[in-house]
N, C-alpha and C positions, 0 to 999 in steps of 0.2 A: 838202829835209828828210830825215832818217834815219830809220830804219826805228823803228816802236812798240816796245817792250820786250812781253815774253808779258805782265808784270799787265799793263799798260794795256790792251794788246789783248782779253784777259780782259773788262777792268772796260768799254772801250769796246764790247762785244760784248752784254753784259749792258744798258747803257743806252740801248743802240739799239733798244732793246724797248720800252722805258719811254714812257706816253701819259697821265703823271699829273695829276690837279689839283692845282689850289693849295692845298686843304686837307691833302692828307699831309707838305706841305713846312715845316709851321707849326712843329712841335715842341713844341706843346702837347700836354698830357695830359689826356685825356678828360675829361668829367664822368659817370660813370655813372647812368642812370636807378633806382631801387629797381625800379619796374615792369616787369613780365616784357615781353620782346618776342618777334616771332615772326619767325621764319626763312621768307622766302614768296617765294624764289627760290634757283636754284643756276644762273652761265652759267658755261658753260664755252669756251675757244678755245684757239687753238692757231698762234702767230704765227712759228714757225719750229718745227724738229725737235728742237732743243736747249731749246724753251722752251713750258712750257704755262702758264696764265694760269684760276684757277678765281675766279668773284666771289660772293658770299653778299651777298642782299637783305635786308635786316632793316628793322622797323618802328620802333627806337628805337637811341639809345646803347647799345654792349652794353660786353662786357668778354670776350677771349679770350685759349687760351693753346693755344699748336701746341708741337708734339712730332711724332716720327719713329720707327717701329721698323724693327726688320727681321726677315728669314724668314719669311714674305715682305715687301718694302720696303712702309712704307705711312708715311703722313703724318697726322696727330690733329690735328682743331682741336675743342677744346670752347668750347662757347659758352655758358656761365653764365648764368641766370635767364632760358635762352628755351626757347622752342618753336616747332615746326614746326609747318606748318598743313597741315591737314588736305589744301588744295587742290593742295601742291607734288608735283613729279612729278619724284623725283630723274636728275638724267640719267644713259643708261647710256653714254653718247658715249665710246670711246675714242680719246686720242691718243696720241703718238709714247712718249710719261713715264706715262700712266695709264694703268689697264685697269678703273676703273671707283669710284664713288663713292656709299656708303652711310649711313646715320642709323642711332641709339638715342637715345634717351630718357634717362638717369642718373636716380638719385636729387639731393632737391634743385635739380631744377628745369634739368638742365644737360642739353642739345643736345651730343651727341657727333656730331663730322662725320668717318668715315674716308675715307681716298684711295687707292686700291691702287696703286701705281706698277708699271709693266713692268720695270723696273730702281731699282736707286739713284738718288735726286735731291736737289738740294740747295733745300729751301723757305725764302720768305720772304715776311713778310703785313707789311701795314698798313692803317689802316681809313681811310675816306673817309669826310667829312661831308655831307650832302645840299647838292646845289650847282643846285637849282630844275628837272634835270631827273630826278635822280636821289634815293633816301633814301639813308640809310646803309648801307653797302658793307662788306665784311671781301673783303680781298684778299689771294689766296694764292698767289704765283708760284715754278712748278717749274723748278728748272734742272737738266740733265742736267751731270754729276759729268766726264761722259767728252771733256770739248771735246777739236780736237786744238792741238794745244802750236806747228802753223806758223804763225808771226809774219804779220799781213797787212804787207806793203807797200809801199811809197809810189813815184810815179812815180820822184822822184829815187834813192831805195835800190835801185833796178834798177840804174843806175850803183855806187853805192859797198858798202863792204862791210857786211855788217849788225851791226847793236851786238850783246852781250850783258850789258851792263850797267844797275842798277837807275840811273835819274834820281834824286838827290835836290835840289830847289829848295829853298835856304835863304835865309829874308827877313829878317834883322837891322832891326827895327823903327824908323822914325824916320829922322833924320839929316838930315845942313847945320841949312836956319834951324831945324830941326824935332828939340828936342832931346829931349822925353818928356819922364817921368818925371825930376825931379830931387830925390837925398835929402841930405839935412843938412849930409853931408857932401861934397857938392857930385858927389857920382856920377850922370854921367847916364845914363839909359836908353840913350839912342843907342848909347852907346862900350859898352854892358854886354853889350848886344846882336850889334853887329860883334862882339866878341870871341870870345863862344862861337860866332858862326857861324864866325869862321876858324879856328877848334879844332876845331871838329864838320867842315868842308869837308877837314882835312888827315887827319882821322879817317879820314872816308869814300874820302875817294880813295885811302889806301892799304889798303883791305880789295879785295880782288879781286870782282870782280862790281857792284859799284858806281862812279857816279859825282855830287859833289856841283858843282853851283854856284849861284851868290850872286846874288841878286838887285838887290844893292850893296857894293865892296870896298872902300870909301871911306867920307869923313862927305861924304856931298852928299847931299839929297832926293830922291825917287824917289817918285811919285805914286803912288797905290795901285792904280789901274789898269794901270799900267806895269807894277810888281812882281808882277800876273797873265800880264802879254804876257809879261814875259820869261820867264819858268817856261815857258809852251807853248809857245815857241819854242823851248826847250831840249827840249822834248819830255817834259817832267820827270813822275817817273809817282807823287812826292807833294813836295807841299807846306808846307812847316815854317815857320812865322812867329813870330819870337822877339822877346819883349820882355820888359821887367821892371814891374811895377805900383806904386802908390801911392794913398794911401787917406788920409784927413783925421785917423785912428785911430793912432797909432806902433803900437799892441802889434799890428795886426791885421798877419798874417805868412802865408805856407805859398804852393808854385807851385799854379797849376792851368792846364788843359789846355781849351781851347774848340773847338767846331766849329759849323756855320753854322746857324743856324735863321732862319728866313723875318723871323718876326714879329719875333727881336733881340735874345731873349733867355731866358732858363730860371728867372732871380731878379733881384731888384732888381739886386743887386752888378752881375750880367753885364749888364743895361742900361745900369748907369751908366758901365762899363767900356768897350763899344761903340760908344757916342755919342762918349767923348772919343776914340775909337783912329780912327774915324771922321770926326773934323774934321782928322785932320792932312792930308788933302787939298785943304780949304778954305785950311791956310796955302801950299798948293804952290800957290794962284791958281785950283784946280780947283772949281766948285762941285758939291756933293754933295745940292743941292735934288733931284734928280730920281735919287736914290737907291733908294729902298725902289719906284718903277715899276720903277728898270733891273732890280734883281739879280731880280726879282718876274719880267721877260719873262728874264732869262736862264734863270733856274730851270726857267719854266713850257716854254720852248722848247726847253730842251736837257735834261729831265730830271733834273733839279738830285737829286733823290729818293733816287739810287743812291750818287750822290757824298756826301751827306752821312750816307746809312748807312754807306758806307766808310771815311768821316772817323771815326767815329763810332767804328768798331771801332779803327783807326789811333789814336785819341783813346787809347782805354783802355787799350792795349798799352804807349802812349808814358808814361803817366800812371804804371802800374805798376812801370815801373821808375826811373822818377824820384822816386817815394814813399821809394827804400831808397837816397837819396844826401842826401835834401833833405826838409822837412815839405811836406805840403797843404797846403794851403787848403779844398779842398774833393775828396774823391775821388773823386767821378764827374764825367764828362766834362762840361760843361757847354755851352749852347749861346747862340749870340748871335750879331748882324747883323754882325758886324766884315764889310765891302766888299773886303776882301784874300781873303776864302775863297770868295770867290764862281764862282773857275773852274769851269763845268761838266764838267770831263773828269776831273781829277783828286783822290783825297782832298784835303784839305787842313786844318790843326788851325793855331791861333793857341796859342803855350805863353807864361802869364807866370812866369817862371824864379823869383819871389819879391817882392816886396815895398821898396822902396826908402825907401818910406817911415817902414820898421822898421828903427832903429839895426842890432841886430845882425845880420840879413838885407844890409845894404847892405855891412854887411862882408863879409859871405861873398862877395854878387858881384864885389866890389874884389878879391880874392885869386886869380891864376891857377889855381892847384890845382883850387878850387871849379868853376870855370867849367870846369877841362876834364871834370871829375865828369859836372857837368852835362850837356855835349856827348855825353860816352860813355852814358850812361844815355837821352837821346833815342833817339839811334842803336842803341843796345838794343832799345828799344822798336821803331822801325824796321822794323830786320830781323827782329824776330818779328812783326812785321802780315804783310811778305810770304812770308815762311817761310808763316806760314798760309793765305795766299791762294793759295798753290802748291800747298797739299795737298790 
């Protein structure tokens, strides 16, 4: 194997920390309680140098919103309709990122929690549902800004020379017996798909610093499972999964952008989207009965949590620039069980390029022009996720 690229190593650095349960993995949205709760714990640890870990005990559903200043660095979580109890005993514990963590009271009922940090850090929360041994949790993890930039690795890169280019894995949806989406005009998903990815692959590979490959260059099937090995064996440090959709509706039109969520999905639409993108492994002979167990132990065992916060930002970035070539559908990121993003290591977004089921959409993907639009405007998005991630 060749050596990790800096993001991966980055993003694999980060998720090597990660000890979540399966309630942050859902992508559900809270239910907030009316009734006040109270703040009746603060633990703090400290799991490497580069990473501190602060957990907030609370007695109900709450609702929070973190923020960052500087001069000196500190970290804000307010915590809305709660309180602190009288019996909590803030810690003064410092670690390697903090120098120490304090309370106020606000008006209107709001719990302000500050963090002092020893330096700049970069936070990131999500809350936890009681899971019979614990209540509900607000989690706030600090990462130090200052990693360094040496690539780890691997026994065989000790031999060969080391890469400097981004991985892009490109998945063209479908193909052989397995043709998708077909619209009116007899356009298939399969061929809509190959296409833009060999547009977007000849993109990518002449931009210096990158490199793209396929997950299939051909019309033949490829399991969904498969379409995961190959990407990590190319070492690929994101994952792009293209297809084109179809709806019982002709007028309903516009692309949008998915990333994985546990339970399958964010809206009706992306459930129903899911389930069929999800049987095309049952026509490759694979059965997909023990689905929502696997990607459930993949997630829970490899930290699925970070990957799909990553997807997630990688979603947004891809999404925005694909809004100024092509309509939405929808313009936030959306999330659902598609079994193709289930790699633990790397982002990964499912994009449906438009709608085949809508006349004048099924034109647009029939037209080369379009489709290279298309291609360029992903790969836009792209390289502004990892530009960001570099910064």
């Amino acid at each position: 194997m060749g050596s990790i690229s800096t993001a991966r190593r980055l993003f694999l650095k980060r998720v090597s920390r990660y000890g979540l349960s399966l309630a942050l993995l859902t992508g559900a949205k809270p239910v907030f309680a009316k009734s006040t709760r109270t703040l009746t714990g603060i633990r703090i640890s400290q799991s490497a140098e580069d990473h501190t870990r602060v957990v907030f005990d609370l007695t109900g559903d709450f609702e929070h919103n973190l923020f960052t200043l500087a001069d000196p660095p500190r970290v804000v979580v307010d915590l809305n309709d709660t309180r602190r109890s009288n019996a909590i005993d803030i810690s003064t514990r410092q670690t390697s990122l903090m120098s120490g963590i304090r309370s106020a009271s606000k008006n209107g009922g709001r719990l302000r929690v500050v963090i002092d940090l020893q330096s700049k850090a970069r936070p990131r929360s999500f809350e936890l549902k009681p899971d019979g041994k614990s209540g509900h949790r607000l989690v706030v993890d600090l990462h130090a800004t200052n990693l360094s930039p040496t690539p780890i690795k691997t026994n065989q890169e000790k031999r060969n020379q080391r890469k400097q280019k981004f991985v892009i894995a490109l998945d063209p949806g479908h193909g052989g017996r397995d043709p998708g989406a077909i619209g009116k005009r007899g356009t298939r998903e399969k061929d809509v798909a190959l296409s833009v990815a060999k547009k977007m692959k000849t993109m990518i590979n002449r931009e210096p610093g990158y490199r793209a490959v396929l997950t299939r260059d051909a019309d033949r099937f490829v399991s969904l499972r498969n379409r995961v090995k190959k990407a990590r064996a190319a070492e690929a440090d994101i994952f792009i999964s293209l297809h084109a959709d179809s709806f019982h509706k002709p007028n309903v039109k516009g692309a949008s952008v998915y990333a994985l969520s546990l339970r399958g999905a964010s809206s009706e639409a992306a459930r129903w989207i899911a389930k069929k993108e999800n049987s095309s492994d049952l026509i490759g002979g694979i059965s997909l009965d023990d689905k929502d167990d696997l990607i459930a132990s993949v997630l829970l065992d490899l930290s699925q949590t970070a990957t799909i916060q990553d997807s997630l930002e990688l979603g947004s970035d891809v999404l925005g620039h694909i809004g100024k070539v092509s309509r939405l559908n929808n313009k936030k990121v959306q999330q659902a069980g598609f079994a193709v993003l289930k790699a633990p290591d790397m982002p990964s977004i499912l994009i449906e390029t438009a709608f085949l089921s809508n006349p004048s959409e099924e034109k647009k993907l029939r037209n080369p022009k379009h489709q290279h639009k298309l291609a360029k405007a992903v790969f836009s998005g792209i390289k502004k996720h990892l530009k960001n991630r570099q910064s």
